[in-house]
C-alpha positions as CSV (number, residue, x, y, z in Angstrom):
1,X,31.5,77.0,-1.6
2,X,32.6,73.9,-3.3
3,X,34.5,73.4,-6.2
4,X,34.3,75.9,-9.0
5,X,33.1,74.1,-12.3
6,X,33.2,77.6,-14.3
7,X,36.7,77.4,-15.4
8,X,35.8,73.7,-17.1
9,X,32.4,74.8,-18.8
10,X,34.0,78.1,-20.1
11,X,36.9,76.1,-21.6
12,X,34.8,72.9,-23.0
13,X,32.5,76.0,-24.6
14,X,34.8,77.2,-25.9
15,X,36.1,74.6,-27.9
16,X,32.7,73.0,-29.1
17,X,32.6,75.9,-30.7
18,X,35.8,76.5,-32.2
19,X,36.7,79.6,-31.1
20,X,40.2,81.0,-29.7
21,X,40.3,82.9,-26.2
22,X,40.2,86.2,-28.4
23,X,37.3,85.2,-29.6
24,X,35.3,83.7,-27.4
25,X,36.0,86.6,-24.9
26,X,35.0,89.1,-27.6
27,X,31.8,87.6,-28.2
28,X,31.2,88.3,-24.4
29,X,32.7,91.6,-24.3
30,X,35.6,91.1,-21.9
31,X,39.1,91.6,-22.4
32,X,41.0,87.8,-23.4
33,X,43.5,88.5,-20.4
34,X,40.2,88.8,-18.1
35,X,38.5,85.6,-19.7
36,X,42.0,84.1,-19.7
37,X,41.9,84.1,-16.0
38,X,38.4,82.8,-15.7
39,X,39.5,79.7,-17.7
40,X,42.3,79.2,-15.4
41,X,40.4,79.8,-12.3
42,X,42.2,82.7,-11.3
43,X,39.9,85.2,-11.2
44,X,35.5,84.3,-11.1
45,X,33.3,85.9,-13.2
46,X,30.5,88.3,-12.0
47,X,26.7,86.8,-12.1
48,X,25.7,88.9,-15.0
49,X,28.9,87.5,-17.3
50,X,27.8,84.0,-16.3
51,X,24.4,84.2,-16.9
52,X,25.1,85.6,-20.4
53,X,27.1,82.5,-21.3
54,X,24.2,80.3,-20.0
55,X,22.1,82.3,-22.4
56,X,24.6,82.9,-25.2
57,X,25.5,79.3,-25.4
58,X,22.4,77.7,-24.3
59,X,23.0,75.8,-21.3
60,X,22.6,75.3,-17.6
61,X,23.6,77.2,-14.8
62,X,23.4,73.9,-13.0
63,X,26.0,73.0,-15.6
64,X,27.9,76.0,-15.9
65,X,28.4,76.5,-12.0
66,X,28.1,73.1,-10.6
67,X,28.9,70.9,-13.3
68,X,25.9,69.1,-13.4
69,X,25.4,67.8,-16.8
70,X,21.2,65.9,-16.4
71,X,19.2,67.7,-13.8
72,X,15.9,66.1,-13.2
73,X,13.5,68.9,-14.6
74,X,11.0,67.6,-12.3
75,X,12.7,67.1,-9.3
76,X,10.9,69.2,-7.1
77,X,7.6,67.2,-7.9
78,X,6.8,65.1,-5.2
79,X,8.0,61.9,-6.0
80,X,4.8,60.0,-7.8
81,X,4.1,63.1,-9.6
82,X,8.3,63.1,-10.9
83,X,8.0,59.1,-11.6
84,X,4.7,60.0,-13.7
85,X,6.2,62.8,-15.8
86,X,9.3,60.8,-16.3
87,X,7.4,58.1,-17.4
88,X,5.5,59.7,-19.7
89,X,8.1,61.8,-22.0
90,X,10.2,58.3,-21.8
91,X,7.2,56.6,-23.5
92,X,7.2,57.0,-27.7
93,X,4.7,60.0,-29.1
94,X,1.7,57.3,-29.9
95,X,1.7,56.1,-26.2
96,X,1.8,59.8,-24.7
97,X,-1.4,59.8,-26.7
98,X,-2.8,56.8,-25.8
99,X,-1.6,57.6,-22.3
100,X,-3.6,61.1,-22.3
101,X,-6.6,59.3,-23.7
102,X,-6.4,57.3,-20.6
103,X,-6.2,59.6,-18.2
104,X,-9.4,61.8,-20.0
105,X,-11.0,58.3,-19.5
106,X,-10.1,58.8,-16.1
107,X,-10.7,62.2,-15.5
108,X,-14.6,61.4,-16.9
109,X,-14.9,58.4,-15.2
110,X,-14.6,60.1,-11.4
111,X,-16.6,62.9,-12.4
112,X,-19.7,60.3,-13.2
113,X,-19.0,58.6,-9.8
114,X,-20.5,59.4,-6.9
């Protein structure tokens, strides 16, 4: 498995949100020598501890495990479908609308067609 990421994440966590080892370990109801060790990268934490800090703290597990910071929510698209969805929440509010007027335009259009 390649490198560990946890250790970081549970650390930068723990500072953006102010909170000692004591209490950051408290709030996920661990002992702070246990949590301790996870910071360091000592000891890993269990799948259910992990996934109630992704939950807790609102983030990843891409992030929290693998450190990656911007995964493509529409990676798995194929790739015309990803570029189009891309696209269109890059675009302001008014041209997502004038966007999805198009593409109802569209979507009539090909049903009048033979």
């Amino acid at each position: 498995m390649g490198d560990n990421k946890i250790p970081e994440a549970l650390k930068e966590l723990r500072i953006q949100n102010g909170m000692t080892q004591a209490q950051f370990s408290k709030k996920l109801n661990i002992a702070r020598q246990t949590y301790s060790a996870y910071e360091r990268g000592v000891r890993t934490p269990d799948l259910d501890l992990v996934k109630n800090v992704a939950e807790l703290y609102d983030v990843s597990l891409d992030w929290l495990v693998l450190g990656k910071r911007d995964t493509d929510p529409f990676a798995s698209l194929p790739e015309d479908a990803g570029r189009l969805c891309r696209t269109f929440y890059a675009l302001p509010p008014e041209s997502q609308r004038e966007a999805l007027d198009f593409i109802d335009f569209l979507e009539q259009k090909s049903r009048t067609e033979p």
